[in-house]
N, C-alpha and C positions, 0 to 999 in steps of 0.2 A: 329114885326119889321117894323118900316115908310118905309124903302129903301124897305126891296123886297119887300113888299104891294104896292109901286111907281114903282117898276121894272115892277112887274106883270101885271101892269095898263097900265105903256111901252111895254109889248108881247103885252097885247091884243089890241093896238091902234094900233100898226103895223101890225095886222093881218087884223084889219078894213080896214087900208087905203092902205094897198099895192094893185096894180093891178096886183099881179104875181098869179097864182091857190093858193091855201088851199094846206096847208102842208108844203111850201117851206120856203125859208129864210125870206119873206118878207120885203121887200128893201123899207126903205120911206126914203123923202128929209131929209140931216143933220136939211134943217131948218126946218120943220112940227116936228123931233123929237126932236128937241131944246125948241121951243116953247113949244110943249106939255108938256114936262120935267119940264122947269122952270114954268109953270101955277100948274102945279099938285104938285109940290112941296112948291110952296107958299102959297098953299090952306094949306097942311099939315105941313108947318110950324114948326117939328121937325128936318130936315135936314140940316146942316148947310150951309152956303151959301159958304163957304171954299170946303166943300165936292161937290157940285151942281155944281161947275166952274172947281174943277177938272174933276169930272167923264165924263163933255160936253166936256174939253179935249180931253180927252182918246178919247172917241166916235168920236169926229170930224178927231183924228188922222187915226182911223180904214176908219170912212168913205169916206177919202179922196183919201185913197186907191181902194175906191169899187164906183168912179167916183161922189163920194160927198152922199152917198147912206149908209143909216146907214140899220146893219142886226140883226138877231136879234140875232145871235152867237157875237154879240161884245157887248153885255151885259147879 
């Protein structure tokens, strides 16, 4: 399945780039997981570009909430 093998890809970039310990929620900028998101999903090319602007939605909704800071319980 493209999406969780792209989701998956999104854990483990957030667990790179967060500055919080191992284990936690790891918190990165809406925009570094925006980015990453629409690069790795372009590469893969099976996503639609309908599903890719909603789901940035969703996420930017969450993160907006947690001071602009996407987690990785909100995908």
């Amino acid at each position: 399945n493209p999406l969780q093998s792209l989701l998956s890809s999104m854990k483990h970039a957030c667990e790179i780039l967060t500055s919080e310990p191992e284990g936690g929620a790891a918190p990165i900028p809406f925009e570094t997981f925006s980015f990453l998101y629409l690069y790795l999903a372009s590469i893969d090319g099976e996503i639609p570009e309908d599903e890719t602007e909603a789901f940035l939605q969703k996420i930017k909704e969450e993160a907006d909430k947690q001071s602009g800071m996407v987690l990785i319980r909100h995908f």
